[in-house]
NULUMKE-665741 format. One record per residue (C-alpha): x, y, z. Coordinates in steps of 0.1 Angstrom, whole numbers, plus 5000, padded with zeros to 4 digits. Layout:
N
XYZ;...
REM end
This chain:
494
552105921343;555305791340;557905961320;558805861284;561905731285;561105541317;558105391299;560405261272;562905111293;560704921307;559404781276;562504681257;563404511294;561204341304;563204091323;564604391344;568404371332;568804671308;566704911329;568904841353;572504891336;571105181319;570705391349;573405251362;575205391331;574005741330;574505761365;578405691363;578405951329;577206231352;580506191376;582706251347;584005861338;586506021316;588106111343;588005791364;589405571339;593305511345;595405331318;597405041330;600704831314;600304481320;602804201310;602103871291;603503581274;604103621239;606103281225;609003251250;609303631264;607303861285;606004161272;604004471284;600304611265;598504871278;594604841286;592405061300;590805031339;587305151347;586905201386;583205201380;582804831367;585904661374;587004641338;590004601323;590104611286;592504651258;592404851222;590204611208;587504641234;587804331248;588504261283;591704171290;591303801303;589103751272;592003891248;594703711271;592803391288;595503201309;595502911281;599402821268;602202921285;600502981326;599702741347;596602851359;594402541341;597402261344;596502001369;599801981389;599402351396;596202281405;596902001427;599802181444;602301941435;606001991436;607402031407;611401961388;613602191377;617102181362;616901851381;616002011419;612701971432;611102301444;607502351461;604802611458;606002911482;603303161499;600603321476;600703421441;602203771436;603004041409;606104041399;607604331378;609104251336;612104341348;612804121379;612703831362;614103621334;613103311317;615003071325;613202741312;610202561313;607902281330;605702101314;605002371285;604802651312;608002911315;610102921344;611703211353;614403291379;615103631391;617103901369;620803891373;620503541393;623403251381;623402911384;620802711408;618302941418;616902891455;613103041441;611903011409;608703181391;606002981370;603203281352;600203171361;598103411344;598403691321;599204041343;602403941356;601003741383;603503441394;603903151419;606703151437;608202831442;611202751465;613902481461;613202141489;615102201519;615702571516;615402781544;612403001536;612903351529;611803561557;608003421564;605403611575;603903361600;605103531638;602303761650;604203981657;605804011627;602503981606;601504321583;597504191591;595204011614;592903731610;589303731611;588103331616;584403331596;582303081602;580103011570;577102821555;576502841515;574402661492;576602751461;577802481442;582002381443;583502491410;586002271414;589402491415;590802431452;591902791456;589602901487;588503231463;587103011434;586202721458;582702801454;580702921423;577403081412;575702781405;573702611432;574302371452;573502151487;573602291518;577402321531;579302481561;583102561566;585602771582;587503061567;590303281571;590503611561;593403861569;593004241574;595904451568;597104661598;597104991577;593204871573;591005201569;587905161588;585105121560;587205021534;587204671514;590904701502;591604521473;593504521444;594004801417;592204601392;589304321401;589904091374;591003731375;594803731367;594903961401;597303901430;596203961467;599004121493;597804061528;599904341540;597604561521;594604391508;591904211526;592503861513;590603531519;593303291525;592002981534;588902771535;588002431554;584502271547;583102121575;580301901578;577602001595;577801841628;581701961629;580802311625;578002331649;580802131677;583402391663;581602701666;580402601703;583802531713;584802891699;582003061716;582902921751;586403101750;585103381734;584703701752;580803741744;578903451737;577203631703;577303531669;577103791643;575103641605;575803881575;573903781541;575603931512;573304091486;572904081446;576304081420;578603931449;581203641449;581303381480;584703561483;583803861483;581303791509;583703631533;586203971529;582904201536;582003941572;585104001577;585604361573;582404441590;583304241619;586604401626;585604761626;583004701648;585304531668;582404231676;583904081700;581403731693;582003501663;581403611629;579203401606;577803441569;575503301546;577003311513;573603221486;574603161447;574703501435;576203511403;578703801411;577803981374;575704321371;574004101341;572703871364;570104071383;567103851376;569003511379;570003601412;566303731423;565203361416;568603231436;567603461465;564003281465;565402941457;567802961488;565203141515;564702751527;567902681528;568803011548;566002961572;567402601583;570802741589;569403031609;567302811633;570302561635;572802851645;570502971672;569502601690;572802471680;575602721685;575002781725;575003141715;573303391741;573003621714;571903571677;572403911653;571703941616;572704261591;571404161556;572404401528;570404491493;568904161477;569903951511;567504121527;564903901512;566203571528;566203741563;562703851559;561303511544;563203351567;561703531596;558303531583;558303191580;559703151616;556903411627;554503141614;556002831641;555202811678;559002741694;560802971666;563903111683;564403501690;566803681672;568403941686;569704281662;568204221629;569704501605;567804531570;570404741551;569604931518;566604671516;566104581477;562204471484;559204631472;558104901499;554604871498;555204481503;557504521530;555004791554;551904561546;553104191553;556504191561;557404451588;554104321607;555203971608;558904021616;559004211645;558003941670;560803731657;563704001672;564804211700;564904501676;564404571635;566604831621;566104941583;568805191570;567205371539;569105611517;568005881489;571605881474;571605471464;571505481431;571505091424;567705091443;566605341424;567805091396;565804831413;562105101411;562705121375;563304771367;560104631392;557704961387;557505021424;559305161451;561904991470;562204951511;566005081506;565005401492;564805751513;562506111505;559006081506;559405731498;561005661531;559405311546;558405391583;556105161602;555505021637;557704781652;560804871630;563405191638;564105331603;566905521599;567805781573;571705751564;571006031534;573606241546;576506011547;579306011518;578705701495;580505521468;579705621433;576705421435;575605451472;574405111479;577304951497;577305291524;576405021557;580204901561;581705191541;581005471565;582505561596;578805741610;577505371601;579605201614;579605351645;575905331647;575905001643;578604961669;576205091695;573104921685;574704531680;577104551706;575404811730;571504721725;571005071721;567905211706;567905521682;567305781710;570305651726;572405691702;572006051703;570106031662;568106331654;564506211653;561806301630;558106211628;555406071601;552106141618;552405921651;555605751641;558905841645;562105781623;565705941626;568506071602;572105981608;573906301610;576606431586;
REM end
Protein backbone atom coordinates (compact mmCIF):
# COMPACT_ATOMS: atom_id res chain seq x y z
CA UNK A 1 0.00 0.00 0.00
CA UNK A 2 1.31 3.10 -0.95
CA UNK A 3 2.32 5.64 1.48
CA UNK A 4 0.06 8.59 2.63
CA UNK A 5 1.52 11.44 1.45
CA UNK A 6 2.29 9.66 -1.88
CA UNK A 7 -1.40 8.83 -2.10
CA UNK A 8 -2.25 12.43 -1.81
CA UNK A 9 0.04 13.78 -4.26
CA UNK A 10 -1.28 11.90 -6.50
CA UNK A 11 -4.72 13.10 -6.02
CA UNK A 12 -4.40 16.77 -5.87
CA UNK A 13 -2.19 16.13 -9.28
CA UNK A 14 -3.62 14.37 -11.26
CA UNK A 15 -2.29 15.78 -14.40
CA UNK A 16 1.29 14.75 -13.02
CA UNK A 17 2.87 18.43 -12.61
CA UNK A 18 2.83 19.02 -8.81
CA UNK A 19 3.91 15.46 -7.90
CA UNK A 20 6.49 16.17 -9.85
CA UNK A 21 7.89 19.76 -8.56
CA UNK A 22 7.12 18.56 -5.13
CA UNK A 23 9.76 16.00 -4.97
CA UNK A 24 11.70 17.85 -6.89
CA UNK A 25 11.34 20.49 -4.11
CA UNK A 26 12.09 18.42 -1.11
CA UNK A 27 14.76 16.87 -2.83
CA UNK A 28 16.73 20.23 -3.33
CA UNK A 29 15.68 21.21 0.66
CA UNK A 30 17.65 18.16 1.78
CA UNK A 31 21.02 19.61 0.10
CA UNK A 32 20.84 22.64 2.17
CA UNK A 33 19.31 25.38 -0.65
CA UNK A 34 20.19 28.04 1.82
CA UNK A 35 23.36 27.51 1.08
CA UNK A 36 23.30 27.39 -2.72
CA UNK A 37 21.57 30.56 -3.19
CA UNK A 38 24.14 33.46 -4.13
CA UNK A 39 22.87 37.17 -4.22
CA UNK A 40 23.67 38.96 -7.35
CA UNK A 41 23.82 43.10 -8.27
CA UNK A 42 22.37 43.61 -11.46
CA UNK A 43 22.06 47.01 -13.33
CA UNK A 44 19.01 48.57 -15.05
CA UNK A 45 17.60 51.53 -16.63
CA UNK A 46 15.78 53.75 -14.40
CA UNK A 47 14.64 57.17 -16.55
CA UNK A 48 17.96 58.14 -18.16
CA UNK A 49 20.74 56.42 -15.76
CA UNK A 50 21.85 52.96 -14.95
CA UNK A 51 21.51 51.65 -11.68
CA UNK A 52 22.36 48.45 -9.74
CA UNK A 53 19.43 46.14 -7.42
CA UNK A 54 20.22 43.16 -5.90
CA UNK A 55 18.22 39.83 -6.57
CA UNK A 56 18.70 36.64 -5.45
CA UNK A 57 20.11 33.39 -7.82
CA UNK A 58 18.90 29.81 -7.12
CA UNK A 59 21.46 27.32 -8.85
CA UNK A 60 18.72 24.70 -8.50
CA UNK A 61 16.07 26.36 -10.89
CA UNK A 62 17.68 28.90 -12.69
CA UNK A 63 15.98 31.74 -10.99
CA UNK A 64 16.63 35.03 -10.53
CA UNK A 65 14.40 37.06 -8.45
CA UNK A 66 14.25 40.24 -6.62
CA UNK A 67 12.66 41.50 -2.98
CA UNK A 68 9.36 41.23 -4.15
CA UNK A 69 9.48 37.73 -5.34
CA UNK A 70 9.28 38.21 -8.70
CA UNK A 71 11.66 37.10 -11.15
CA UNK A 72 13.74 39.58 -12.38
CA UNK A 73 12.79 39.75 -16.22
CA UNK A 74 9.15 39.88 -14.85
CA UNK A 75 10.01 42.86 -12.46
CA UNK A 76 12.43 44.43 -15.28
CA UNK A 77 10.96 43.11 -18.82
CA UNK A 78 13.20 44.66 -21.56
CA UNK A 79 10.13 47.11 -22.55
CA UNK A 80 11.28 51.20 -22.62
CA UNK A 81 14.59 52.14 -22.78
CA UNK A 82 16.44 48.38 -24.44
CA UNK A 83 16.32 47.44 -27.55
CA UNK A 84 15.63 44.02 -27.29
CA UNK A 85 11.73 44.29 -28.85
CA UNK A 86 12.57 47.40 -31.47
CA UNK A 87 12.54 46.24 -34.90
CA UNK A 88 15.86 47.82 -36.30
CA UNK A 89 17.64 45.94 -33.57
CA UNK A 90 15.91 43.16 -34.55
CA UNK A 91 16.55 43.44 -38.15
CA UNK A 92 20.24 44.26 -37.57
CA UNK A 93 20.21 47.42 -39.17
CA UNK A 94 22.75 50.09 -38.77
CA UNK A 95 21.93 52.65 -36.88
CA UNK A 96 22.89 56.97 -36.58
CA UNK A 97 24.57 58.54 -33.99
CA UNK A 98 25.69 62.10 -33.32
CA UNK A 99 25.37 62.01 -37.14
CA UNK A 100 28.01 58.73 -37.83
CA UNK A 101 26.61 55.61 -38.90
CA UNK A 102 27.77 52.66 -36.73
CA UNK A 103 26.93 48.81 -37.17
CA UNK A 104 26.13 46.02 -34.80
CA UNK A 105 29.79 44.65 -33.56
CA UNK A 106 30.23 40.86 -32.39
CA UNK A 107 27.74 39.34 -29.74
CA UNK A 108 25.94 40.98 -26.93
CA UNK A 109 28.09 41.32 -23.74
CA UNK A 110 27.97 42.48 -20.08
CA UNK A 111 29.28 45.42 -19.58
CA UNK A 112 30.04 46.78 -16.04
CA UNK A 113 27.94 50.46 -14.45
CA UNK A 114 31.01 51.84 -14.36
CA UNK A 115 32.45 51.45 -17.91
CA UNK A 116 30.11 53.26 -19.48
CA UNK A 117 28.25 56.45 -19.72
CA UNK A 118 25.18 57.63 -21.41
CA UNK A 119 25.86 59.49 -23.91
CA UNK A 120 22.45 59.90 -25.92
CA UNK A 121 19.87 58.04 -27.39
CA UNK A 122 18.35 56.29 -30.62
CA UNK A 123 15.07 56.02 -31.28
CA UNK A 124 13.96 56.07 -27.39
CA UNK A 125 16.78 53.61 -26.49
CA UNK A 126 20.15 55.09 -24.56
CA UNK A 127 23.38 55.13 -26.08
CA UNK A 128 26.17 54.93 -24.13
CA UNK A 129 29.95 55.45 -24.89
CA UNK A 130 32.64 54.25 -22.71
CA UNK A 131 33.55 56.08 -19.30
CA UNK A 132 36.10 58.81 -19.67
CA UNK A 133 35.75 58.64 -23.73
CA UNK A 134 35.47 62.49 -25.52
CA UNK A 135 34.24 63.49 -28.53
CA UNK A 136 33.28 60.76 -31.40
CA UNK A 137 33.41 57.56 -29.98
CA UNK A 138 34.66 54.65 -32.46
CA UNK A 139 32.11 51.93 -30.39
CA UNK A 140 29.08 52.77 -28.86
CA UNK A 141 26.68 50.66 -26.38
CA UNK A 142 22.80 50.38 -26.88
CA UNK A 143 21.18 48.16 -23.39
CA UNK A 144 19.40 45.67 -24.76
CA UNK A 145 18.05 44.16 -21.75
CA UNK A 146 17.88 44.67 -18.22
CA UNK A 147 21.40 43.00 -16.44
CA UNK A 148 23.72 45.16 -18.04
CA UNK A 149 23.78 43.29 -21.19
CA UNK A 150 24.78 45.63 -24.28
CA UNK A 151 25.37 45.61 -28.10
CA UNK A 152 28.34 46.77 -29.13
CA UNK A 153 28.16 48.75 -32.09
CA UNK A 154 31.15 50.11 -34.09
CA UNK A 155 31.45 53.39 -36.19
CA UNK A 156 31.36 52.42 -40.49
CA UNK A 157 34.73 52.17 -41.69
CA UNK A 158 36.55 51.56 -38.41
CA UNK A 159 39.03 49.14 -38.17
CA UNK A 160 37.64 46.54 -35.85
CA UNK A 161 39.01 46.06 -32.56
CA UNK A 162 41.00 43.05 -32.26
CA UNK A 163 38.55 40.21 -33.75
CA UNK A 164 38.45 36.98 -32.77
CA UNK A 165 38.08 35.22 -36.18
CA UNK A 166 42.06 33.62 -36.78
CA UNK A 167 41.99 30.06 -35.51
CA UNK A 168 44.65 30.41 -34.01
CA UNK A 169 43.81 33.12 -32.16
CA UNK A 170 40.24 31.86 -31.26
CA UNK A 171 39.55 31.11 -27.17
CA UNK A 172 37.07 28.01 -28.64
CA UNK A 173 36.28 25.58 -31.32
CA UNK A 174 33.45 24.95 -33.45
CA UNK A 175 31.26 22.07 -33.47
CA UNK A 176 29.05 22.17 -37.05
CA UNK A 177 25.47 20.32 -35.89
CA UNK A 178 23.51 19.15 -38.30
CA UNK A 179 19.71 19.41 -37.12
CA UNK A 180 16.05 18.51 -37.83
CA UNK A 181 13.15 20.07 -35.53
CA UNK A 182 9.53 20.28 -35.77
CA UNK A 183 9.30 23.32 -33.30
CA UNK A 184 7.72 26.18 -34.59
CA UNK A 185 9.91 29.70 -35.50
CA UNK A 186 9.15 32.33 -32.88
CA UNK A 187 10.09 34.70 -34.97
CA UNK A 188 13.22 36.56 -33.22
CA UNK A 189 16.27 35.97 -35.79
CA UNK A 190 18.74 35.43 -32.99
CA UNK A 191 19.82 31.60 -33.72
CA UNK A 192 18.92 30.91 -29.60
CA UNK A 193 15.26 32.14 -29.89
CA UNK A 194 14.99 31.12 -33.58
CA UNK A 195 12.87 28.27 -32.66
CA UNK A 196 10.12 27.96 -29.97
CA UNK A 197 8.05 25.46 -27.89
CA UNK A 198 5.25 25.56 -30.03
CA UNK A 199 5.01 23.10 -32.94
CA UNK A 200 5.63 23.23 -36.02
CA UNK A 201 6.48 21.47 -39.78
CA UNK A 202 9.20 19.51 -40.24
CA UNK A 203 12.55 21.68 -40.77
CA UNK A 204 16.37 21.05 -41.10
CA UNK A 205 19.44 23.40 -40.72
CA UNK A 206 22.90 23.83 -39.87
CA UNK A 207 24.32 25.19 -36.66
CA UNK A 208 27.35 26.40 -35.08
CA UNK A 209 28.25 26.08 -31.78
CA UNK A 210 31.57 27.06 -30.14
CA UNK A 211 33.41 25.23 -27.18
CA UNK A 212 35.67 27.14 -25.12
CA UNK A 213 39.27 25.77 -25.05
CA UNK A 214 39.34 25.79 -21.14
CA UNK A 215 36.11 23.34 -21.81
CA UNK A 216 35.92 20.77 -18.80
CA UNK A 217 35.06 17.45 -20.12
CA UNK A 218 31.32 16.95 -18.91
CA UNK A 219 30.50 20.22 -18.43
CA UNK A 220 27.67 22.47 -20.24
CA UNK A 221 29.33 25.86 -19.38
CA UNK A 222 27.05 28.57 -19.38
CA UNK A 223 26.37 31.59 -17.82
CA UNK A 224 26.15 32.51 -13.95
CA UNK A 225 22.57 33.14 -14.30
CA UNK A 226 20.12 31.27 -17.06
CA UNK A 227 17.77 33.89 -17.59
CA UNK A 228 16.95 35.97 -20.63
CA UNK A 229 18.84 39.28 -20.30
CA UNK A 230 22.09 36.79 -20.20
CA UNK A 231 25.21 37.35 -22.29
CA UNK A 232 27.20 34.37 -23.77
CA UNK A 233 31.33 34.56 -23.92
CA UNK A 234 32.58 32.07 -26.29
CA UNK A 235 35.87 32.13 -24.61
CA UNK A 236 34.19 30.56 -21.72
CA UNK A 237 30.68 29.53 -22.36
CA UNK A 238 29.42 27.01 -24.82
CA UNK A 239 27.39 29.34 -27.06
CA UNK A 240 25.20 28.67 -30.17
CA UNK A 241 26.19 31.22 -32.54
CA UNK A 242 24.73 30.72 -35.62
CA UNK A 243 21.96 28.91 -37.37
CA UNK A 244 21.16 28.35 -41.29
CA UNK A 245 17.77 26.52 -42.16
CA UNK A 246 18.14 24.44 -44.94
CA UNK A 247 15.60 22.81 -46.83
CA UNK A 248 15.40 19.45 -46.96
CA UNK A 249 17.05 18.39 -50.08
CA UNK A 250 20.07 20.91 -49.15
CA UNK A 251 20.75 19.37 -45.96
CA UNK A 252 20.64 15.85 -47.10
CA UNK A 253 23.35 17.23 -50.36
CA UNK A 254 25.20 19.05 -47.42
CA UNK A 255 25.55 16.50 -44.99
CA UNK A 256 26.79 13.90 -47.74
CA UNK A 257 29.33 16.31 -48.95
CA UNK A 258 30.52 16.60 -45.25
CA UNK A 259 30.61 12.97 -44.64
CA UNK A 260 32.88 12.32 -47.72
CA UNK A 261 35.78 14.55 -46.25
CA UNK A 262 35.15 13.44 -42.92
CA UNK A 263 37.39 11.06 -41.28
CA UNK A 264 34.70 8.31 -40.42
CA UNK A 265 31.73 8.14 -42.48
CA UNK A 266 29.32 8.06 -39.06
CA UNK A 267 26.67 10.24 -38.14
CA UNK A 268 25.92 10.64 -34.51
CA UNK A 269 21.61 11.60 -33.67
CA UNK A 270 21.08 12.92 -30.06
CA UNK A 271 17.31 13.63 -28.98
CA UNK A 272 17.10 15.97 -26.16
CA UNK A 273 14.65 15.04 -23.39
CA UNK A 274 11.83 16.88 -21.31
CA UNK A 275 12.18 20.94 -19.95
CA UNK A 276 14.93 21.64 -22.84
CA UNK A 277 15.29 24.65 -25.28
CA UNK A 278 16.21 23.91 -29.10
CA UNK A 279 19.36 25.81 -27.85
CA UNK A 280 20.06 24.10 -25.36
CA UNK A 281 19.83 21.01 -27.25
CA UNK A 282 22.25 22.19 -29.96
CA UNK A 283 25.01 23.20 -26.90
CA UNK A 284 24.44 19.49 -25.35
CA UNK A 285 25.10 17.74 -29.45
CA UNK A 286 27.54 19.72 -29.28
CA UNK A 287 29.22 19.15 -26.06
CA UNK A 288 28.69 15.45 -26.20
CA UNK A 289 30.17 15.25 -29.48
CA UNK A 290 33.49 16.92 -28.57
CA UNK A 291 34.32 14.96 -25.54
CA UNK A 292 33.90 11.95 -27.19
CA UNK A 293 35.89 13.27 -29.76
CA UNK A 294 33.34 11.60 -32.60
CA UNK A 295 35.22 11.97 -35.21
CA UNK A 296 31.60 11.52 -37.80
CA UNK A 297 29.09 14.34 -38.04
CA UNK A 298 26.96 15.34 -35.27
CA UNK A 299 23.23 15.50 -35.76
CA UNK A 300 20.10 16.26 -33.48
CA UNK A 301 16.57 16.08 -33.32
CA UNK A 302 15.36 19.01 -31.42
CA UNK A 303 11.11 18.09 -30.68
CA UNK A 304 8.96 21.10 -29.13
CA UNK A 305 9.71 20.80 -25.66
CA UNK A 306 8.54 23.63 -23.81
CA UNK A 307 11.89 24.20 -21.88
CA UNK A 308 9.69 24.83 -18.29
CA UNK A 309 9.71 22.25 -15.28
CA UNK A 310 5.75 23.23 -15.44
CA UNK A 311 5.39 21.79 -18.61
CA UNK A 312 5.91 18.04 -17.94
CA UNK A 313 2.61 16.79 -19.32
CA UNK A 314 2.50 19.24 -22.38
CA UNK A 315 5.71 17.95 -23.46
CA UNK A 316 4.65 14.14 -22.90
CA UNK A 317 1.92 14.83 -25.61
CA UNK A 318 4.77 16.83 -27.81
CA UNK A 319 7.02 13.76 -27.41
CA UNK A 320 3.99 11.50 -28.90
CA UNK A 321 2.86 14.19 -31.36
CA UNK A 322 6.47 14.30 -32.95
CA UNK A 323 7.46 10.27 -32.81
CA UNK A 324 6.23 10.51 -36.74
CA UNK A 325 7.97 13.19 -37.49
CA UNK A 326 11.22 11.77 -35.74
CA UNK A 327 10.82 8.46 -37.49
CA UNK A 328 10.89 10.18 -41.03
CA UNK A 329 14.05 12.04 -40.31
CA UNK A 330 15.68 8.95 -38.94
CA UNK A 331 14.95 6.75 -42.02
CA UNK A 332 15.90 9.78 -44.27
CA UNK A 333 19.40 10.29 -42.48
CA UNK A 334 20.19 6.68 -42.85
CA UNK A 335 19.15 6.12 -46.87
CA UNK A 336 20.04 9.68 -47.54
CA UNK A 337 23.17 10.72 -45.77
CA UNK A 338 25.64 7.93 -47.39
CA UNK A 339 26.54 7.33 -43.85
CA UNK A 340 28.25 3.80 -43.13
CA UNK A 341 27.30 4.19 -39.72
CA UNK A 342 24.06 5.48 -38.11
CA UNK A 343 24.23 6.06 -33.92
CA UNK A 344 21.51 7.36 -31.66
CA UNK A 345 21.92 8.44 -27.70
CA UNK A 346 18.38 9.53 -26.56
CA UNK A 347 18.20 11.08 -23.01
CA UNK A 348 14.99 11.06 -20.38
CA UNK A 349 11.64 11.88 -22.24
CA UNK A 350 13.59 11.51 -25.85
CA UNK A 351 13.87 8.14 -25.27
CA UNK A 352 10.28 7.72 -26.28
CA UNK A 353 10.74 8.99 -29.90
CA UNK A 354 13.77 6.57 -30.38
CA UNK A 355 11.76 3.64 -29.22
CA UNK A 356 8.43 4.50 -31.21
CA UNK A 357 10.44 5.24 -33.87
CA UNK A 358 12.21 1.99 -33.93
CA UNK A 359 9.25 -0.01 -33.18
CA UNK A 360 7.51 1.28 -35.84
CA UNK A 361 10.64 0.60 -38.14
CA UNK A 362 10.69 -3.08 -36.49
CA UNK A 363 7.20 -3.32 -38.04
CA UNK A 364 8.53 -2.54 -42.10
CA UNK A 365 10.31 -5.11 -44.28
CA UNK A 366 13.43 -2.74 -45.81
CA UNK A 367 13.73 -0.60 -42.40
CA UNK A 368 17.43 0.43 -42.20
CA UNK A 369 19.83 -0.80 -39.30
CA UNK A 370 20.93 1.39 -36.78
CA UNK A 371 23.94 1.05 -35.44
CA UNK A 372 24.75 2.19 -31.29
CA UNK A 373 21.37 2.96 -30.02
CA UNK A 374 21.92 4.51 -26.40
CA UNK A 375 18.60 4.82 -24.23
CA UNK A 376 19.89 7.12 -21.40
CA UNK A 377 18.08 7.63 -18.01
CA UNK A 378 14.95 6.32 -20.07
CA UNK A 379 11.72 8.28 -18.63
CA UNK A 380 9.31 5.21 -19.94
CA UNK A 381 7.29 2.92 -17.92
CA UNK A 382 9.49 -0.23 -17.03
CA UNK A 383 7.16 -2.83 -17.22
CA UNK A 384 6.17 -1.36 -20.81
CA UNK A 385 9.56 -1.04 -21.94
CA UNK A 386 10.75 -5.20 -20.94
CA UNK A 387 7.27 -6.40 -22.35
CA UNK A 388 6.82 -4.63 -25.90
CA UNK A 389 9.53 -2.39 -26.40
CA UNK A 390 12.95 -4.03 -25.70
CA UNK A 391 11.57 -7.18 -27.71
CA UNK A 392 10.86 -5.19 -30.75
CA UNK A 393 13.81 -2.89 -30.81
CA UNK A 394 16.65 -5.00 -30.77
CA UNK A 395 16.46 -6.18 -34.41
CA UNK A 396 16.48 -2.67 -35.55
CA UNK A 397 20.40 -2.10 -34.07
CA UNK A 398 23.87 -3.37 -33.89
CA UNK A 399 23.53 -2.98 -30.16
CA UNK A 400 20.87 -1.47 -27.37
CA UNK A 401 22.45 0.21 -24.40
CA UNK A 402 20.18 1.42 -21.40
CA UNK A 403 22.02 3.41 -18.68
CA UNK A 404 19.79 3.25 -15.45
CA UNK A 405 20.64 5.06 -12.24
CA UNK A 406 19.27 4.85 -8.43
CA UNK A 407 20.56 8.38 -7.70
CA UNK A 408 18.12 10.38 -10.59
CA UNK A 409 15.96 11.97 -8.71
CA UNK A 410 13.89 13.60 -11.59
CA UNK A 411 12.67 9.70 -12.59
CA UNK A 412 11.80 8.96 -9.42
CA UNK A 413 9.66 12.20 -10.04
CA UNK A 414 8.40 10.60 -13.07
CA UNK A 415 7.20 6.95 -10.72
CA UNK A 416 5.30 9.27 -8.56
CA UNK A 417 3.62 11.23 -11.09
CA UNK A 418 2.64 7.91 -13.59
CA UNK A 419 2.24 5.23 -10.51
CA UNK A 420 4.78 2.89 -11.95
CA UNK A 421 8.28 2.43 -12.35
CA UNK A 422 10.41 3.97 -14.79
CA UNK A 423 13.05 2.23 -17.38
CA UNK A 424 15.70 4.96 -16.07
CA UNK A 425 15.51 3.88 -12.63
CA UNK A 426 18.28 1.48 -10.79
CA UNK A 427 17.89 -1.11 -7.30
CA UNK A 428 15.68 -3.75 -7.56
CA UNK A 429 13.82 -1.86 -10.07
CA UNK A 430 16.74 -2.13 -12.52
CA UNK A 431 15.20 -3.02 -16.21
CA UNK A 432 17.34 -6.07 -17.54
CA UNK A 433 16.12 -8.05 -20.44
CA UNK A 434 17.42 -9.96 -23.47
CA UNK A 435 18.74 -8.30 -26.36
CA UNK A 436 19.66 -4.94 -24.47
CA UNK A 437 23.15 -4.36 -22.24
CA UNK A 438 21.91 -2.51 -19.20
CA UNK A 439 24.23 -0.66 -17.48
CA UNK A 440 24.23 0.56 -13.85
CA UNK A 441 25.86 4.17 -13.66
CA UNK A 442 24.68 4.28 -9.68
CA UNK A 443 28.07 5.00 -8.59
CA UNK A 444 28.94 7.95 -10.67
CA UNK A 445 28.81 11.69 -9.10
CA UNK A 446 25.54 13.42 -10.39
CA UNK A 447 24.17 16.88 -10.57
CA UNK A 448 21.77 17.80 -7.76
CA UNK A 449 19.19 15.99 -9.51
CA UNK A 450 21.03 13.05 -11.28
CA UNK A 451 19.31 12.83 -14.44
CA UNK A 452 21.65 14.72 -16.84
CA UNK A 453 24.83 12.20 -15.39
CA UNK A 454 25.24 10.61 -19.47
CA UNK A 455 27.31 13.75 -20.74
CA UNK A 456 28.23 15.06 -17.23
CA UNK A 457 30.56 12.30 -16.24
CA UNK A 458 33.96 11.54 -17.18
CA UNK A 459 33.30 7.34 -16.38
CA UNK A 460 30.29 7.93 -18.95
CA UNK A 461 31.73 9.46 -21.17
CA UNK A 462 34.41 7.30 -21.53
CA UNK A 463 32.13 4.43 -21.71
CA UNK A 464 30.51 5.72 -24.32
CA UNK A 465 33.64 6.58 -26.10
CA UNK A 466 34.40 2.84 -26.41
CA UNK A 467 31.03 1.55 -27.24
CA UNK A 468 30.16 4.36 -30.25
CA UNK A 469 33.39 4.75 -31.50
CA UNK A 470 35.00 1.28 -30.59
CA UNK A 471 31.85 -1.11 -31.02
CA UNK A 472 32.73 -2.48 -27.86
CA UNK A 473 30.44 -4.61 -25.82
CA UNK A 474 30.27 -4.29 -21.89
CA UNK A 475 32.84 -7.15 -21.26
CA UNK A 476 35.20 -5.22 -23.26
CA UNK A 477 35.05 -2.42 -21.65
CA UNK A 478 36.42 -3.90 -18.70
CA UNK A 479 32.52 -3.22 -16.64
CA UNK A 480 32.00 -5.33 -13.59
CA UNK A 481 29.23 -7.73 -14.48
CA UNK A 482 26.43 -8.89 -12.50
CA UNK A 483 23.60 -11.34 -13.07
CA UNK A 484 19.54 -11.57 -12.76
CA UNK A 485 18.86 -15.34 -13.04
CA UNK A 486 20.23 -16.07 -16.67
CA UNK A 487 20.86 -12.45 -17.63
CA UNK A 488 23.61 -10.45 -17.08
CA UNK A 489 23.85 -6.56 -16.49
CA UNK A 490 27.05 -4.44 -15.34
CA UNK A 491 27.76 -1.36 -12.97
CA UNK A 492 30.03 1.33 -14.11
CA UNK A 493 32.68 1.61 -11.60
CA UNK A 494 33.37 4.54 -9.22
Amino acid sequence: MRPPVIRRLRSVCAGGLLAMLAFMTQAAASQTTRDTLRSVQLCVIQGRSLTTVTATYDPATGDTTVTSGQRFSEAYPAIAGYAASATWYISNEPITFNGQPYQRFGPSRVVGITEVTRAGEYQGVGVFTGTGVTGASEVIYVPVRPGCEFQPYIRSGSRPPAPDEDPRERTYDLVAVYYATDRARTGDRRPSRFYGGARGRLEYGMAEVSIPRRHETGALESPPWLVSFTWEDPSRHIVLRKLRPLERDGMFNRLRAHLDRSDRKAVLVFVHGYNVSFRDAARRTAQITHDLRFRGIPVMYSWPSDASRAAYTRDEADAEWSTPNFQAFLEDLASRSGAAEVHVIAHSMGNRLVTGAMRSMAARRNAPRLNQVVLTAPDIDAEVFARDIAPAIRGVAQRVTLYASSNDRALRASRVVHGAPRAGESGPRLVVVRGVDTIDASFVDTDLLGHSYFAQTAELIDDLFKLILHGQDPDSRRLDSRRRGELKYWLLPR
